[in-house]
DRENDO-1510 file (C-alpha; in Angstrom, 1 decimal, always signed):
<recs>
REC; n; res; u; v; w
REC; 1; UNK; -15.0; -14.9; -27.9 .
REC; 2; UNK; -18.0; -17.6; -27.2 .
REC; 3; UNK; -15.9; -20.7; -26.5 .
REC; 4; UNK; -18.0; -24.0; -26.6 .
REC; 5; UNK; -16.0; -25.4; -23.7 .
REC; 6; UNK; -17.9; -22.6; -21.6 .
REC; 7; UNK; -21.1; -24.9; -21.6 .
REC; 8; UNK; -19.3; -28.1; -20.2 .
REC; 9; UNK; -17.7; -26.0; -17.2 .
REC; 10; UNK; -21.5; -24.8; -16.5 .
REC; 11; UNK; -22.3; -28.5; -16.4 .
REC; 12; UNK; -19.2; -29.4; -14.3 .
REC; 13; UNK; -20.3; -26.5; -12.1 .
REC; 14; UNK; -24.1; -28.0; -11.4 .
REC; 15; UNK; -22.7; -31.5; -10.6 .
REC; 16; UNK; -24.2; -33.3; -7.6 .
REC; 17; UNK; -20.7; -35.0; -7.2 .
REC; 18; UNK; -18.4; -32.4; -8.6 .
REC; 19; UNK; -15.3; -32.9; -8.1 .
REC; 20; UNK; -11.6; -30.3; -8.6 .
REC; 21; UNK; -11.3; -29.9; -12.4 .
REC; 22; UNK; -8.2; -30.2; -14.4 .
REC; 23; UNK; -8.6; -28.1; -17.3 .
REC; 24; UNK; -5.9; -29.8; -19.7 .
REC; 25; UNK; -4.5; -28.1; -23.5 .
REC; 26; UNK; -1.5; -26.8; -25.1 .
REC; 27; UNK; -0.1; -23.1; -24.3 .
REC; 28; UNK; -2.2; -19.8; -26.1 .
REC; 29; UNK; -5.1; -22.1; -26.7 .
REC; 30; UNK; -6.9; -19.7; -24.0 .
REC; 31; UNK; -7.2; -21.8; -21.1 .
REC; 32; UNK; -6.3; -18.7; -18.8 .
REC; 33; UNK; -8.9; -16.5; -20.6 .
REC; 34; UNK; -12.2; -19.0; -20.3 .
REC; 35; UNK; -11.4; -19.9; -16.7 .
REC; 36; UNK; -11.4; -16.3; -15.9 .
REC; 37; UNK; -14.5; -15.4; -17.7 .
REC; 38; UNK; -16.1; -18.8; -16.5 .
REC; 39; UNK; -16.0; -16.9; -12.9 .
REC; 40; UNK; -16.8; -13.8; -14.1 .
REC; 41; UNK; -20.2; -15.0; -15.6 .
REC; 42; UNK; -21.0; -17.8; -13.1 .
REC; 43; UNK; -19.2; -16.4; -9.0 .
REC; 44; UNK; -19.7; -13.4; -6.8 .
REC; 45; UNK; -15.7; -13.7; -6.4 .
REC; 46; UNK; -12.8; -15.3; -8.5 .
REC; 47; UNK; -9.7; -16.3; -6.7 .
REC; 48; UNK; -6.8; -16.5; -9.5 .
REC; 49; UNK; -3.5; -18.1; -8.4 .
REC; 50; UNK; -0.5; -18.1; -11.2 .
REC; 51; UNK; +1.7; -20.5; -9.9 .
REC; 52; UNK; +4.5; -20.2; -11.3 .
REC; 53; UNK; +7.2; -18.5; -9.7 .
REC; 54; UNK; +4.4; -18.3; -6.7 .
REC; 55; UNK; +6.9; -18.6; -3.0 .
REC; 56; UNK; +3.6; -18.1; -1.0 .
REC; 57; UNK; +1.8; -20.9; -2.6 .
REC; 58; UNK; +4.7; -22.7; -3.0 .
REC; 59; UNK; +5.6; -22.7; +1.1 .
REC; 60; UNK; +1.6; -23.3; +1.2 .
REC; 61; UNK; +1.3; -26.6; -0.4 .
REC; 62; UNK; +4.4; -28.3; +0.9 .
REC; 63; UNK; +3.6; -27.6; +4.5 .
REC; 64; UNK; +1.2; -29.9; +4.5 .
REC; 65; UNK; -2.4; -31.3; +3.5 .
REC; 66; UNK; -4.6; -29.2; +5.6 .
REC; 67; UNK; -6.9; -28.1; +2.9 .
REC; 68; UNK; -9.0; -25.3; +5.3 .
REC; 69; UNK; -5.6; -23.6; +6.0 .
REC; 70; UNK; -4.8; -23.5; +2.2 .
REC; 71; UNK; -7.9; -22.5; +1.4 .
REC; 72; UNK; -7.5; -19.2; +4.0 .
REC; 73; UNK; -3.7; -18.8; +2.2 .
REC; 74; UNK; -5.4; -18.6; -1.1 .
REC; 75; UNK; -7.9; -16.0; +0.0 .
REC; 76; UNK; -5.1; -13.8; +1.9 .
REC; 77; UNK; -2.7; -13.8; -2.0 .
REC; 78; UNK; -5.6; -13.2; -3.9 .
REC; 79; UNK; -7.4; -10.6; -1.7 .
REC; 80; UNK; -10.7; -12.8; -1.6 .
REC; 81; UNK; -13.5; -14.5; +0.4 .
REC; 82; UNK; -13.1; -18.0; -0.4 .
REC; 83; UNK; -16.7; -19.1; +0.5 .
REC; 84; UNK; -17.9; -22.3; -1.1 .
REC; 85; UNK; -20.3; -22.3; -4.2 .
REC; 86; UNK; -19.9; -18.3; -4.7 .
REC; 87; UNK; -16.0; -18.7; -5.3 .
REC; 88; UNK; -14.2; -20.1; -8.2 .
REC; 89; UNK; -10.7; -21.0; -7.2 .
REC; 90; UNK; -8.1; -20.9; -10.2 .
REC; 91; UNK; -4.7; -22.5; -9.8 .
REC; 92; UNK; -2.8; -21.9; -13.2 .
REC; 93; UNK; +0.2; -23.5; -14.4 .
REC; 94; UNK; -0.4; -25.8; -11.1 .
REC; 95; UNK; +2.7; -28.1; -12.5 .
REC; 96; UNK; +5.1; -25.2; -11.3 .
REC; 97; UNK; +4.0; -26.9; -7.6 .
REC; 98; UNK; +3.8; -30.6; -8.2 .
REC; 99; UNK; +2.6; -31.0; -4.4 .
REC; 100; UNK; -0.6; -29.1; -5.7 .
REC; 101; UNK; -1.7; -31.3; -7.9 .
REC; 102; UNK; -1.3; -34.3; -5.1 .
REC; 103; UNK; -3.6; -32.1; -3.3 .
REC; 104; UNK; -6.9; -32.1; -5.3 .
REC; 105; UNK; -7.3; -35.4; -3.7 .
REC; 106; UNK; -7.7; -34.3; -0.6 .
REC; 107; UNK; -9.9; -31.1; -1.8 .
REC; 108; UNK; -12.1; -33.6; -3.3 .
REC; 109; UNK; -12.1; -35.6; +0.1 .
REC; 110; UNK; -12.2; -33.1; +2.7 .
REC; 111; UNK; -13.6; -29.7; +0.8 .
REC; 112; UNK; -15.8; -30.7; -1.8 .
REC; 113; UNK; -18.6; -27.7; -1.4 .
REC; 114; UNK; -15.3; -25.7; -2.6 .
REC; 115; UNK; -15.0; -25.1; -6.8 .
REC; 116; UNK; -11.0; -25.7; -7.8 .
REC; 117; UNK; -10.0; -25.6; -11.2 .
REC; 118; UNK; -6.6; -26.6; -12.2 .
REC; 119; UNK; -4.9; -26.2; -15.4 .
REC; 120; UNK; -1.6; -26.4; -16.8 .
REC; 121; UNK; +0.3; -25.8; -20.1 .
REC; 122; UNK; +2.9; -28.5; -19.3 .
REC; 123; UNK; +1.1; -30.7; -17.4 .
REC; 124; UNK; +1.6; -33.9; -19.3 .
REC; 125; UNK; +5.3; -33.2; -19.4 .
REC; 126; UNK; +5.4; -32.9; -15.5 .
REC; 127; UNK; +3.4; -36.3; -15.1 .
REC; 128; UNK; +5.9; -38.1; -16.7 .
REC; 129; UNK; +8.3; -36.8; -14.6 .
REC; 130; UNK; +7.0; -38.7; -11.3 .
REC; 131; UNK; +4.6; -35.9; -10.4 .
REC; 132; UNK; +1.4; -37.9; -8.2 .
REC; 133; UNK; -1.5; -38.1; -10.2 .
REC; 134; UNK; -5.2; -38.1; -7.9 .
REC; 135; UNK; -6.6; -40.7; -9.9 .
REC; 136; UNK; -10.2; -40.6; -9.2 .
REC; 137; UNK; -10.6; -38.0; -7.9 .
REC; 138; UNK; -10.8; -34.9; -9.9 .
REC; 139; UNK; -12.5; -34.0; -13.2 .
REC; 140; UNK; -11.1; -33.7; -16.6 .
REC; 141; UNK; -12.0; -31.4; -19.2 .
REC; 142; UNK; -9.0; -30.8; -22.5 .
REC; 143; UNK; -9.3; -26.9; -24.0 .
REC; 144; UNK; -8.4; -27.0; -28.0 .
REC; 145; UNK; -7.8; -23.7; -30.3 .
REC; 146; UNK; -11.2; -22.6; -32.5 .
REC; 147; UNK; -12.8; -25.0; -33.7 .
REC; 148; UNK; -14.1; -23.9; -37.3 .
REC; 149; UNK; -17.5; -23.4; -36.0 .
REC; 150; UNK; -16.4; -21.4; -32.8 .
REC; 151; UNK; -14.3; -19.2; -36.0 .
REC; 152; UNK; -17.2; -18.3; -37.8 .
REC; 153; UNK; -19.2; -16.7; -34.6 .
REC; 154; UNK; -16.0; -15.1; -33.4 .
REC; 155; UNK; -15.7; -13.4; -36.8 .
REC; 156; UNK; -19.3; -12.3; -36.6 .
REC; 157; UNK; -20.8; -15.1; -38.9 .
REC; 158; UNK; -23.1; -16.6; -36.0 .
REC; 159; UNK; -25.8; -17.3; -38.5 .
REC; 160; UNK; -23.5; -19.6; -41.0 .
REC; 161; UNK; -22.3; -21.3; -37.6 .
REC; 162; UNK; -25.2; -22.2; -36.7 .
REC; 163; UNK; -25.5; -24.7; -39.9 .
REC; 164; UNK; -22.2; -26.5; -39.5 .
REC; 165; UNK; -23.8; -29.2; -37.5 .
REC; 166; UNK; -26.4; -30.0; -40.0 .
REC; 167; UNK; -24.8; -30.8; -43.3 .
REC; 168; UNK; -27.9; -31.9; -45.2 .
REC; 169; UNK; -29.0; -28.3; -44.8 .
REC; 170; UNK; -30.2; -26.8; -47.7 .
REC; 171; UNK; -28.3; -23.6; -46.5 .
REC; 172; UNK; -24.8; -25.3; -47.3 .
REC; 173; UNK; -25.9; -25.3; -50.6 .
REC; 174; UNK; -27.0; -21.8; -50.5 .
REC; 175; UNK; -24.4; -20.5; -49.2 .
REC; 176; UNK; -21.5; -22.9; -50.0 .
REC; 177; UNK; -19.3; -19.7; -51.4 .
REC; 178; UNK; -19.5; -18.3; -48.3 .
REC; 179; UNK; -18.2; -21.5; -46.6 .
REC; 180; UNK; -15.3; -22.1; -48.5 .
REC; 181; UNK; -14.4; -18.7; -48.4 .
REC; 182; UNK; -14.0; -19.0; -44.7 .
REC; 183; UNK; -13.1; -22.2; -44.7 .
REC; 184; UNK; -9.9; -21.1; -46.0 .
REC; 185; UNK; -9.4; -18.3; -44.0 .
REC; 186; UNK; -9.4; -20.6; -41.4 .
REC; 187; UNK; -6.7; -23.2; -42.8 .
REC; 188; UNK; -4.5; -19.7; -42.8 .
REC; 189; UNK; -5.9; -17.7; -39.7 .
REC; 190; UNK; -6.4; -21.1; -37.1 .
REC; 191; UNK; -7.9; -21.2; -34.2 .
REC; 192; UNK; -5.4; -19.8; -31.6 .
REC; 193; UNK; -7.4; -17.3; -30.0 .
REC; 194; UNK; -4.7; -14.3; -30.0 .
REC; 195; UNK; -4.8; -15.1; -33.7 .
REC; 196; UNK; -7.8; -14.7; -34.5 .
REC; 197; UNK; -8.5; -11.5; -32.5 .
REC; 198; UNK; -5.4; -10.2; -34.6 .
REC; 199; UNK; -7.5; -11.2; -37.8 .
REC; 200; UNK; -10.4; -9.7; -36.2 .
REC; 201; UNK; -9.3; -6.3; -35.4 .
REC; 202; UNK; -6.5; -5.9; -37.7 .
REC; 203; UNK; -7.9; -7.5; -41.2 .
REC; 204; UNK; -4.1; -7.9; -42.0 .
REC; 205; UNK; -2.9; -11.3; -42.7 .
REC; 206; UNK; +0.5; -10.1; -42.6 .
REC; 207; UNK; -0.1; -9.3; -38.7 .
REC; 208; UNK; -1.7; -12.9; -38.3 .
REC; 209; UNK; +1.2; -14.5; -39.8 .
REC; 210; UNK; +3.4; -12.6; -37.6 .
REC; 211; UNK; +1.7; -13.5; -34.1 .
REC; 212; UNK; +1.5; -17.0; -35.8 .
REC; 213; UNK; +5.2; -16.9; -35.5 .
REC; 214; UNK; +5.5; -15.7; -32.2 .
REC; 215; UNK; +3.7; -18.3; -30.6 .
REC; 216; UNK; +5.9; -20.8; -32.6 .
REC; 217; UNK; +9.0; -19.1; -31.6 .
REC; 218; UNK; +7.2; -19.4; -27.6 .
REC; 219; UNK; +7.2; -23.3; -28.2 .
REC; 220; UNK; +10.2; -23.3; -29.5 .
REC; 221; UNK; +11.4; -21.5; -25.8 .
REC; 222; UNK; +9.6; -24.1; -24.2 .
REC; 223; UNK; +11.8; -26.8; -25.7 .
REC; 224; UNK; +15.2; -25.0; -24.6 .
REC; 225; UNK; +12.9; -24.1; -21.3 .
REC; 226; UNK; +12.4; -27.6; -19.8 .
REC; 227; UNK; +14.3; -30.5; -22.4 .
REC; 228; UNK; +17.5; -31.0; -20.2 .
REC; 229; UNK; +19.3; -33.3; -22.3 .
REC; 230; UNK; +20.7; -31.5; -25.6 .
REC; 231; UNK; +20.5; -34.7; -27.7 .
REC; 232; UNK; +17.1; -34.8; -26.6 .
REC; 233; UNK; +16.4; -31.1; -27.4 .
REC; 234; UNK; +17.8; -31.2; -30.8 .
REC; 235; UNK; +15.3; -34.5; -31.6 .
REC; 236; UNK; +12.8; -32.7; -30.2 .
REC; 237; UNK; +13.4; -29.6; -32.6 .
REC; 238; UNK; +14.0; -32.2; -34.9 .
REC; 239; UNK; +10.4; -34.0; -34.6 .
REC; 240; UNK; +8.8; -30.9; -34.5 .
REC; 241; UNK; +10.2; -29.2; -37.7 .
REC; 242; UNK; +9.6; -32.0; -39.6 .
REC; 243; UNK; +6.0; -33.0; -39.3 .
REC; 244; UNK; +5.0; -30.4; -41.9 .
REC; 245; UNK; +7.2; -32.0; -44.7 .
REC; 246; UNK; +5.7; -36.1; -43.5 .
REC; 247; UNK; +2.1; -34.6; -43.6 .
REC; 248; UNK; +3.2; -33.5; -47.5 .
REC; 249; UNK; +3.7; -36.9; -48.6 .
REC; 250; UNK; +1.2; -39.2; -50.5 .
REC; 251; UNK; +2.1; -41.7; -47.5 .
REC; 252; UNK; +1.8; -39.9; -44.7 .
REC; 253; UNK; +2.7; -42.6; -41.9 .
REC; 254; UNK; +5.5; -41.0; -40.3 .
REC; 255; UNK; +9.3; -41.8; -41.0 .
REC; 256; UNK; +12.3; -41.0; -39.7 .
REC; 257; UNK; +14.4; -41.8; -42.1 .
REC; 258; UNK; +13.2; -37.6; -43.5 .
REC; 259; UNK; +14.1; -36.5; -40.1 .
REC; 260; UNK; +17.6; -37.6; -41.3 .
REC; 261; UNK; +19.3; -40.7; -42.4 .
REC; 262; UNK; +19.5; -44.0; -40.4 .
REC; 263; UNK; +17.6; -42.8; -38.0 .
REC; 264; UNK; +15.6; -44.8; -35.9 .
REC; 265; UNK; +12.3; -44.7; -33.8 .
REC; 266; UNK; +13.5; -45.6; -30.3 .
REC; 267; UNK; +15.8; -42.7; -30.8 .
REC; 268; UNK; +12.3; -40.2; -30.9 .
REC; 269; UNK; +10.1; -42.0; -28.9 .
REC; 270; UNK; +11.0; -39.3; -26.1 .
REC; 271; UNK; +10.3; -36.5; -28.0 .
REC; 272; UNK; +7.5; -37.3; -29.2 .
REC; 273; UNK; +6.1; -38.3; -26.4 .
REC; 274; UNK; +6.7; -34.8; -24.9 .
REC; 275; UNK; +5.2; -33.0; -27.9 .
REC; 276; UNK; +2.0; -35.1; -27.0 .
REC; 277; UNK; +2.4; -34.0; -23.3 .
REC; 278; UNK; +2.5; -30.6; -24.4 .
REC; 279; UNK; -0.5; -30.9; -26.5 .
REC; 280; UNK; +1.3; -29.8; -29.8 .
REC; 281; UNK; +1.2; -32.9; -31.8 .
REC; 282; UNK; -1.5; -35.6; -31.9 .
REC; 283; UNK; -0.6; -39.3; -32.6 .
REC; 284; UNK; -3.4; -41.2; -34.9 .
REC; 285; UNK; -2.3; -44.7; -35.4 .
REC; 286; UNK; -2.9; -47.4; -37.9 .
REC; 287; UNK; -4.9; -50.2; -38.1 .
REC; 288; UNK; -4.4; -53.0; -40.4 .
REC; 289; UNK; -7.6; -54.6; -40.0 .
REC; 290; UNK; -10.8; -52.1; -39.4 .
REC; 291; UNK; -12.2; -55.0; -36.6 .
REC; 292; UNK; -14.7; -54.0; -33.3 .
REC; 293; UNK; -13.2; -52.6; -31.6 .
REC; 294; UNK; -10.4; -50.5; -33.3 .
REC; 295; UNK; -7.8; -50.2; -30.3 .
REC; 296; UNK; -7.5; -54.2; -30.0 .
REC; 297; UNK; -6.1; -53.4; -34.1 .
REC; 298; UNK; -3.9; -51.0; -33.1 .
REC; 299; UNK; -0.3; -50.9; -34.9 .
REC; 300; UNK; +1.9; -48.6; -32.5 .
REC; 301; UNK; +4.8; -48.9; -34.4 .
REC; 302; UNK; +2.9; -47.2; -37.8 .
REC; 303; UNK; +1.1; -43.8; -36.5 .
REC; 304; UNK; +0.4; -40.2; -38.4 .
REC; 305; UNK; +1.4; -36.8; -36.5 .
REC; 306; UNK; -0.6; -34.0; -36.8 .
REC; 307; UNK; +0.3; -30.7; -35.2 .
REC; 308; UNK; -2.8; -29.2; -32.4 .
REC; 309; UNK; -3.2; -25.8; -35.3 .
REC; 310; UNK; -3.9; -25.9; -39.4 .
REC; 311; UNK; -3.1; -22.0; -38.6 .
REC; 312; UNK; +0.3; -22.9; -37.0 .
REC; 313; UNK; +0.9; -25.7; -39.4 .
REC; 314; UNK; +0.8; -23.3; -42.5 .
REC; 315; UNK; +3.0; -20.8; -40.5 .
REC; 316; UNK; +5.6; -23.7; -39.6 .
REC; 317; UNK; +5.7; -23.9; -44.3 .
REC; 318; UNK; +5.6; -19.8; -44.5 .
REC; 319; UNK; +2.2; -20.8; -46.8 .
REC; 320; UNK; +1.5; -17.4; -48.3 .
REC; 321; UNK; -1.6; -16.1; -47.7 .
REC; 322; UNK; -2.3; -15.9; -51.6 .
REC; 323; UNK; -1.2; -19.4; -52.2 .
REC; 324; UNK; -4.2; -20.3; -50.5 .
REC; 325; UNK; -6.8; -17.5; -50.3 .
REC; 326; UNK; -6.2; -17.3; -54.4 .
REC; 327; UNK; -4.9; -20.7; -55.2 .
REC; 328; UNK; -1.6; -21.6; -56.8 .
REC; 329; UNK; -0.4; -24.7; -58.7 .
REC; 330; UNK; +3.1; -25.1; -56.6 .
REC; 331; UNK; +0.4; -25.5; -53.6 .
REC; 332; UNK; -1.5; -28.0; -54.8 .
REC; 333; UNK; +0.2; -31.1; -53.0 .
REC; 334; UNK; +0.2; -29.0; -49.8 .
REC; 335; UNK; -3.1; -28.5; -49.9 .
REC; 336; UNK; -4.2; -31.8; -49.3 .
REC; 337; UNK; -2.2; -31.9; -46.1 .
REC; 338; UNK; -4.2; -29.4; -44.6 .
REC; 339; UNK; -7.2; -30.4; -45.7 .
REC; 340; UNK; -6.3; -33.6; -43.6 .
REC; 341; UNK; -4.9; -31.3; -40.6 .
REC; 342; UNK; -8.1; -29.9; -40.9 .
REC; 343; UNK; -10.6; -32.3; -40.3 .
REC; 344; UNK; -8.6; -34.6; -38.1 .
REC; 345; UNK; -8.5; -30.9; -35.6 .
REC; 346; UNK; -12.4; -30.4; -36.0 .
REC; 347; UNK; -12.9; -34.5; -35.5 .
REC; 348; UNK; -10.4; -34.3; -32.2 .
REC; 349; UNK; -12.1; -31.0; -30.9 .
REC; 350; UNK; -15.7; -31.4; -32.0 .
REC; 351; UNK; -16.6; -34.8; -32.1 .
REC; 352; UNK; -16.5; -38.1; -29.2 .
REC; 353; UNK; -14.7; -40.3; -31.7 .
REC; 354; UNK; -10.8; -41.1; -31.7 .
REC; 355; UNK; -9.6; -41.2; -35.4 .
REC; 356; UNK; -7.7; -43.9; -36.6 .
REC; 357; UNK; -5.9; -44.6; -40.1 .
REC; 358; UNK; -5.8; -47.6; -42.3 .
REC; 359; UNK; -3.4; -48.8; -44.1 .
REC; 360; UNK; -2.2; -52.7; -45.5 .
REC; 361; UNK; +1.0; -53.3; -46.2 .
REC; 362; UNK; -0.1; -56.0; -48.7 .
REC; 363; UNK; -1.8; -52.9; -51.3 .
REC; 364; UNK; -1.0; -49.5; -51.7 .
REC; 365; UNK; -4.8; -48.1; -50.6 .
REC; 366; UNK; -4.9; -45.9; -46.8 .
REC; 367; UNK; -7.7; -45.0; -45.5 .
REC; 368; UNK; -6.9; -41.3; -44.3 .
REC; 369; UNK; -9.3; -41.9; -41.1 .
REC; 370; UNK; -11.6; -44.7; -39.5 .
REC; 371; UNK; -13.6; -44.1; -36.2 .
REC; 372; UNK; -15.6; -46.1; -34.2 .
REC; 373; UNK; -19.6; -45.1; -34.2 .
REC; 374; UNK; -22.4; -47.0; -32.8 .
REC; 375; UNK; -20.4; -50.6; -33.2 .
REC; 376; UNK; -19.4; -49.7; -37.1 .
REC; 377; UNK; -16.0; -48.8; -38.6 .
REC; 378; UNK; -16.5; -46.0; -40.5 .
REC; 379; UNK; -13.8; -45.2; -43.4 .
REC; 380; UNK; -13.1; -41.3; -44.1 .
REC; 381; UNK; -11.8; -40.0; -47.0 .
REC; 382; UNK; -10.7; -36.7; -47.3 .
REC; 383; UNK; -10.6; -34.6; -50.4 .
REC; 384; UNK; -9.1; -31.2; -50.5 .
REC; 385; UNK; -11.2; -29.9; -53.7 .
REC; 386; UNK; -14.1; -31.4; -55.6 .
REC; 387; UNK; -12.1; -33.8; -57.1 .
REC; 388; UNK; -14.5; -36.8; -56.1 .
REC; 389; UNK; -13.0; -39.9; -56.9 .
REC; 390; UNK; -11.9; -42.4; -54.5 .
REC; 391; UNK; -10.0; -45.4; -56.0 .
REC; 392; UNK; -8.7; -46.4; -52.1 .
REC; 393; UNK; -12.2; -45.6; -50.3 .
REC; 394; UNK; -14.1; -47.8; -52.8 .
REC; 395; UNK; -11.8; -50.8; -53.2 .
REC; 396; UNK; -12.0; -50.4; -49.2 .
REC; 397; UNK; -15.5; -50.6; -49.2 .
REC; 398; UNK; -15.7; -53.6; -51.4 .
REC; 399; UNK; -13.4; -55.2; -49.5 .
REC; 400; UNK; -15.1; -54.8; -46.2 .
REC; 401; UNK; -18.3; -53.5; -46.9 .
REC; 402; UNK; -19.0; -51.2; -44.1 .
REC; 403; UNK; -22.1; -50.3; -43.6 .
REC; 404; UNK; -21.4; -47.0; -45.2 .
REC; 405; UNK; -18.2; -44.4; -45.7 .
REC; 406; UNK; -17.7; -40.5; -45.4 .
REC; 407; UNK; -15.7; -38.4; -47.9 .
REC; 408; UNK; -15.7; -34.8; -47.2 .
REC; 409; UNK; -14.6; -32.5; -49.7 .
REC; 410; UNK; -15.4; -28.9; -51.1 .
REC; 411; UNK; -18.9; -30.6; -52.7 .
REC; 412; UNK; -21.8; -30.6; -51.8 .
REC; 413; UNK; -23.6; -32.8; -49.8 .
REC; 414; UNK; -24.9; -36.2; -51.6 .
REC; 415; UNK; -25.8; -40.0; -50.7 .
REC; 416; UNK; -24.3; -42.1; -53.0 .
REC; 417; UNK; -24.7; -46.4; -53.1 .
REC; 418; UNK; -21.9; -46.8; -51.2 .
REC; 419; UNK; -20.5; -43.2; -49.9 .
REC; 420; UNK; -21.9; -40.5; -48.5 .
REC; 421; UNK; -20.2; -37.2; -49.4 .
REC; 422; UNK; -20.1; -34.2; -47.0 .
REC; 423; UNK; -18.6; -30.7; -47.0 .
REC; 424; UNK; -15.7; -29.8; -45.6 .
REC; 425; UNK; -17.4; -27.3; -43.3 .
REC; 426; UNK; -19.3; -29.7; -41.7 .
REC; 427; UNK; -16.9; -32.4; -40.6 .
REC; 428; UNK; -18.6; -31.6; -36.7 .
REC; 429; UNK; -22.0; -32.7; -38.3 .
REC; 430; UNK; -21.0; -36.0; -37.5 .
REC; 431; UNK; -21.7; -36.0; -34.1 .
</recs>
């Protein structure tokens, strides 16, 4: 699969003060694959550690901080010439030896002519822990599943990706029944990469849904895996399960009274936090005043989760793949939550900007997203049809004025007074 990230480890790779990269993103989103094939395109020789479970490596790095002699270690497990600039050196799932990732500081210092990459399913999760972070001194790069764009040339529809960028094309006009068509094959398929190769060579949604499930029940393995505490486990489970049925409601802030009753958040907040670490949910909180810049506005007790997959997400409801392929009544409120997961995984993977949500306790109108661009506040609406009107985006607009606001929705594109209106399919055109 052509993977977008491939170009920014090129870059990393022709830096004049390159430093060890850690390649960061949630388990099955293919971190293991584009490192490989990174080296295979780019090195005369690719040295591949797995860590994990690794007693060689593991008596390697604890001995001490002679980078040289770990260097020679690494060639003598993987059977390669470590020389510098012609080998790529991979050290996967580098959290199973904390004592590694303390050492990419003194790679950086000592052995800089050497190319490292790190990565690490459960890095976040280990950091928290106590685990030394080298601050400064390495690179950082985060790996998400298929983006839209990256979907459409892995299915073999190169040419209608190569218009998602532009969305004042006259080709999304064109071929707009083409995009929506894919456009929901995505929200079912996803971007996890196994997934999509299922889709690819299968052409069986049934298979999809099942691998979709796998990986779900892999997460779920996870939790039991490395949550210690029960209680902390079951909230965990608890957290996870439940972020389908909060991004269902009209409000979709989240609440925890619907993960059950009395509950409160500082019973969570660690469970959370360590679906974050893992890279399986995403936090976007609210601000209640769209002022420069949008952090210092920052409510952290009012926040939205959405889950790292609109593939996974569906799987998580058993969506059927008629439902939304053919479209169904009972699925109508649904499908504005994906729509939403949707665009909030193509701004978070495809774009520069952080999303944020508005919302005033003093009127019923949210704003589903705001980001900051070129020192403006832009307001996003999201529809999940052609349904175009937009009682909270316009009293929000008269209220503030921005200098304009973005609704994308299954229509086509079109400047309005106070709104411009994009497609769905071109959410990354924002850049």
């Amino acid at each position: 699969m052509k993977r977008t990230i491939m170009k920014e480890l090129v870059l990393w790779k022709d830096k004049m003060n390159r430093k060890p990269l850690i390649l960061q993103g949630a388990r099955q989103v293919g971190k293991t694959w584009v490192m490989k094939e990174f080296g295979r395109q780019n090195y005369k020789y690719v040295a591949y550690v797995n860590m994990d479970h690794n007693v060689h490596m593991k008596e390697s790095f604890e001995k001490d901080f002679d980078v040289f002699r770990i260097l020679e270690d690494i060639g003598i497990e993987t059977h390669t010439k470590i020389l510098p600039g012609e080998t790529l050196i991979i050290l996967d799932e580098i959290q199973e030896i904390p004592i590694a990732l303390s050492c990419m500081k003194y790679f950086c210092e000592n052995a800089p002519e050497y190319h490292i990459i790190a990565a690490g399913s459960l890095l976040g999760v280990a950091l928290h822990k106590g685990i030394s972070y080298p601050v400064g001194k390495v690179n950082l790069l985060t790996m998400y599943p298929l983006s839209f764009k990256e979907f459409l040339e892995a299915v073999g529809e190169e040419r209608l990706a190569d218009y998602v960028d532009t969305y004042d094309s006259e080709k999304n006009v064109t071929f707009k029944d083409k995009y929506v068509e894919y456009l929901k094959k995505y929200y079912y398929i996803g971007g996890m990469p196994e997934v999509v190769l299922t889709y690819i060579e299968e052409r069986d949604y049934d298979e999809v849904r099942n691998v979709q499930k796998t990986i779900l029940q892999l997460y779920e393995s996870d939790f039991s895996k490395h949550i210690e505490s029960k209680t902390e486990l079951e909230r965990t489970r608890m957290v996870w399960n439940s972020v389908p049925m909060q991004l269902a409601k009209e409000n979709k802030k989240f609440f925890f009274g619907q993960i059950k009753k009395g509950a409160r958040s500082a019973e969570f907040e660690v469970s959370i936090q360590w679906l974050i670490d893992c890279g399986l949910v995403y936090k976007v909180y609210c601000v209640e005043k769209p002022g420069m810049p949008l952090k210092a506005y920052t409510d952290f007790s009012s926040y939205k989760l959405f889950t790292l997959d609109i593939g996974l997400l569906g799987a998580m409801t058993d969506l059927d793949s008629e439902s939304l392929l053919e479209g169904n009544r009972i699925f109508v409120e649904f499908k504005g939550a994906l729509a939403e997961q949707y665009v909030h995984q193509q701004i978070v993977s495809t774009t520069k900007y952080v999303p944020y949500y508005y919302s005033n306790q003093k009127s019923r109108n949210e704003i589903d997203f705001l980001i900051q661009k070129k020192g403006n506040v832009i307001p996003i609406e999201v529809k999940a049809e052609e349904n175009l009107k937009s009682k909270s985006l316009k009293a929000y607009t008269d209220k503030f004025n921005p200098e304009y606001a973005i609704r994308f929705s299954m229509s086509n594109y079109r400047e309005q007074e106070w709104v411009i209106n994009i497609p769905l399919w071109n959410v990354s055109g924002i850049n």
